[in-house]
C-alpha positions in Angstrom: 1.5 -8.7 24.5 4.5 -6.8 23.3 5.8 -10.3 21.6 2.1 -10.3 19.3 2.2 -6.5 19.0 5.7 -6.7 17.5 6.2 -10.0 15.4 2.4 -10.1 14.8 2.1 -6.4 13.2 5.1 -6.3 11.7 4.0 -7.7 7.8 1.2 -5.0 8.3 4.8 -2.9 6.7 5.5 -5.3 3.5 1.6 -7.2 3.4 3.1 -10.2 1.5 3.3 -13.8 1.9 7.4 -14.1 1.6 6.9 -11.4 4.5 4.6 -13.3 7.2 4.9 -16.9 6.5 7.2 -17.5 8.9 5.5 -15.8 11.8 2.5 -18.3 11.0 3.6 -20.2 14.3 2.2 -17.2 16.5 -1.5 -18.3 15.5 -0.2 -22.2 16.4 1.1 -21.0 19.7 -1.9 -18.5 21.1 -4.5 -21.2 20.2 -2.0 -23.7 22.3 -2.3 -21.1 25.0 -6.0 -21.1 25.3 -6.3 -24.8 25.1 -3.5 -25.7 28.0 -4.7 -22.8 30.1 -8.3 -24.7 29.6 -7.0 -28.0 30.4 -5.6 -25.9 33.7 -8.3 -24.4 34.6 -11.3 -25.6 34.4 -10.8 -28.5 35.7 -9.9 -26.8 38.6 -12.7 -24.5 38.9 -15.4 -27.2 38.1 -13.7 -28.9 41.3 -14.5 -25.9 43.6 -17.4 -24.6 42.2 -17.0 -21.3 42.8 -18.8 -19.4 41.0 -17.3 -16.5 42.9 -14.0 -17.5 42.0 -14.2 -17.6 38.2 -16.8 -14.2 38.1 -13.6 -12.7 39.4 -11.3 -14.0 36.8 -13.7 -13.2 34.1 -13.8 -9.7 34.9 -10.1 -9.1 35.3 -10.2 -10.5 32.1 -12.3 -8.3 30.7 -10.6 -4.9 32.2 -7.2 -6.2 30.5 -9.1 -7.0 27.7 -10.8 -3.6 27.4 -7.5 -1.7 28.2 -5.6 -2.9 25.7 -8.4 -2.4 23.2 -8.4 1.0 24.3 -4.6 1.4 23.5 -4.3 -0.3 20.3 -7.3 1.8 19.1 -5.4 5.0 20.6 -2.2 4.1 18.9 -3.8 2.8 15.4 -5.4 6.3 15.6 -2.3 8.3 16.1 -0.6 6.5 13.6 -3.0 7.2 11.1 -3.0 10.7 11.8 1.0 10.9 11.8 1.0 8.9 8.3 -1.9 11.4 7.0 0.2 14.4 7.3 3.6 12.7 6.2 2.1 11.2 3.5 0.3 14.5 2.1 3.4 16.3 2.6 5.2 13.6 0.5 2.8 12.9 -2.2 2.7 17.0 -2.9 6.4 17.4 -2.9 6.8 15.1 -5.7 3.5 17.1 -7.6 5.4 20.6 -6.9 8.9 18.6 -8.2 10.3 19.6 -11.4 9.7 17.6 -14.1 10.6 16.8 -17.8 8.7 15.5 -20.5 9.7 12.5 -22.3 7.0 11.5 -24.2 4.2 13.9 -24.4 1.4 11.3 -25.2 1.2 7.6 -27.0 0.6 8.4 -31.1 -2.6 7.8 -32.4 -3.8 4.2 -32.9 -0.5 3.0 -30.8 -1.3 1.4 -27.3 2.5 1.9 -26.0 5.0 4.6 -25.4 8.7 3.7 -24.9 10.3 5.4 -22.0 14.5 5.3 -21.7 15.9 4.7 -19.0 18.8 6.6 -17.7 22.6 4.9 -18.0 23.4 2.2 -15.7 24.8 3.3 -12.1 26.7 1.5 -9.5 24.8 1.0 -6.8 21.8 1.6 -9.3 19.7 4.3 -8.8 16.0 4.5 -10.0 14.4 7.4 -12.8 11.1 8.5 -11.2 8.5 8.5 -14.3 4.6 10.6 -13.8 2.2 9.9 -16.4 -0.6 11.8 -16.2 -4.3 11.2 -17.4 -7.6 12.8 -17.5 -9.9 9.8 -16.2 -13.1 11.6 -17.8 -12.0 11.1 -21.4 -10.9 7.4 -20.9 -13.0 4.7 -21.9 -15.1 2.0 -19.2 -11.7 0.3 -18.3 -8.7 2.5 -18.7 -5.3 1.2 -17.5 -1.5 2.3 -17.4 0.8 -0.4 -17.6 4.7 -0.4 -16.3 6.6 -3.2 -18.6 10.1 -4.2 -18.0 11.7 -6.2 -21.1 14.6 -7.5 -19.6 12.9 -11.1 -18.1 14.6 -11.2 -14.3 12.7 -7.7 -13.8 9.3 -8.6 -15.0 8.4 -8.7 -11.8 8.6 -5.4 -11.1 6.0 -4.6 -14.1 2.8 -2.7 -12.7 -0.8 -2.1 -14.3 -2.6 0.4 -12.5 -6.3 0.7 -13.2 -7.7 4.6 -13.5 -10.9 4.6 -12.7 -13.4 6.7 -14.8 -13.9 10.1 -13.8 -17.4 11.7 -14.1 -15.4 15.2 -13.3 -12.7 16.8 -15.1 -9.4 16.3 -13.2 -5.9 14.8 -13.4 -5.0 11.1 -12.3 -1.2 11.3 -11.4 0.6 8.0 -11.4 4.6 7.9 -10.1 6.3 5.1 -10.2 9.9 4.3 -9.9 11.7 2.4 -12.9 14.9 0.6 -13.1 17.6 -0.9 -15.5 15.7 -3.2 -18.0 12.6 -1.1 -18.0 10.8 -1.6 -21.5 7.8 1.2 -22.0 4.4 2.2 -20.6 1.3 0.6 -22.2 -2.3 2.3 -22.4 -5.5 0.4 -22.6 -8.9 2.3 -23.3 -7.3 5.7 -23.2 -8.3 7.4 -26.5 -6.2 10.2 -28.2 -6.3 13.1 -25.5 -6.4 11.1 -22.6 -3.2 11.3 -21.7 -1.8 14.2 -20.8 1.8 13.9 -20.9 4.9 11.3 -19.4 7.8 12.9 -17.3 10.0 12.3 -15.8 11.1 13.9 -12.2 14.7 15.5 -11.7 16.2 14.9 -9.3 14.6 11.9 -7.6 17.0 11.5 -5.1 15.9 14.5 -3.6 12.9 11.8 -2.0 13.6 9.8 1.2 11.1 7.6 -0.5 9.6 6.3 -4.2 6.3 5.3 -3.8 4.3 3.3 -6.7 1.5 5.4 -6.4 -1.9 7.0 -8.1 -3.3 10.1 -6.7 -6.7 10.3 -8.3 -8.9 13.9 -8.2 -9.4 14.4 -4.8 -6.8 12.6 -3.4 -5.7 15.2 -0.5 -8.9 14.5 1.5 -8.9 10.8 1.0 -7.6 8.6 3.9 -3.8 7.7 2.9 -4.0 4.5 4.6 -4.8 0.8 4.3 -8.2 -0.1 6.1 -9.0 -4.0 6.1 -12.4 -4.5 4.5 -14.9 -7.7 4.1 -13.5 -9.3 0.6 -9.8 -7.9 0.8 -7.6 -4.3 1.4 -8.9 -1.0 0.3 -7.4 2.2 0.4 
């Protein structure tokens, strides 16, 4: 049990493919389990016919089963509390950080705002950029897009999509850039949208840089993953 707990919840850290591909063979080896403990058994207990015999089995089954339904569900609900309060006390230290504006907001008609990054280090060290919008002046489909120019760090680009506020409030997006970052670009964010782009001092200050958007509201949302029917949600 401990062997699945540990190797089988272990990607639930980095959900990725490059992250879990190679623990595929747990799936191989459980449903190999169940099959040679069939070819075992059953046989067997179609021999005696004892019904007696395999109630028994079923129901020590079922207690194990049960029990360690009952501690997973008592752990995953610890956990979530734990990562509630550590995340809210993260998330509102970088808010309350100070900050510095680099570009106030993209000029009018222009879709893109060019951020600098800070000199080179050795090991490198990340700038820690906020832009901030105001969802309920965007248009239907409003999104804030991270572009890297250099092309071996393209892959760090990100496009975060702000949803459209019927109430006035603040989306807050942070998001960690590097050496080869080229500029933010705005999609269906009409002049006063945007607030302002800063950037954090002191960043190292964090044990962590989250890519993250903390929408209006965000302090009494659940900061956690839940899986859903059709994919991950928030």
């Amino acid at each position: 049990l401990f062997f699945l707990l540990y190797f089988g919840g272990l990607p639930a850290l980095q959900f990725d493919a490059r992250h879990f591909f190679h623990f595929e063979f747990i799936t191989w080896w459980a449903a190999g389990f169940l099959v040679q403990t069939a070819i075992d058994h059953v046989p067997r207990w179609m021999r005696q016919r004892s019904c007696q015999t395999a109630a028994a089995s079923a129901a020590r089954a079922s207690v194990v089963l049960a029990g360690c339904f009952a501690v997973l569900m008592t752990l995953l609900w610890v956990a979530r509390a734990y990562q509630q309060t550590a995340a809210r006390s993260l998330l509102g230290s970088y808010l309350a950080a100070p900050r510095v504006e680099v570009e106030s907001r993209p000029a009018s008609g222009e879709s893109e705002v060019p951020v600098r990054v800070s000199p080179h280090t050795d090991p490198e060290t990340a700038d820690f950029v906020v832009v901030d919008i105001n969802g309920s002046r965007c248009g239907a489909h409003p999104t804030v897009a991270f572009r890297y120019a250099d092309a071996a760090r393209r892959a760090y680009s990100r496009v975060f999509h702000v949803a459209r506020a019927e109430d006035p409030g603040l989306t807050h997006i942070f998001m960690p850039i590097y050496e080869g970052f080229g500029g933010l670009e705005f999609s269906d964010s009409p002049s006063g949208s945007v607030e302002g782009v800063y950037r954090v001092r002191e960043p190292a200050q964090f044990p962590l840089l989250l890519e993250v958007m903390l929408r209006p509201g965000w302090r009494r949302a659940p900061l956690y993953q839940r899986l859903r029917s059709g994919g991950f949600g928030g």
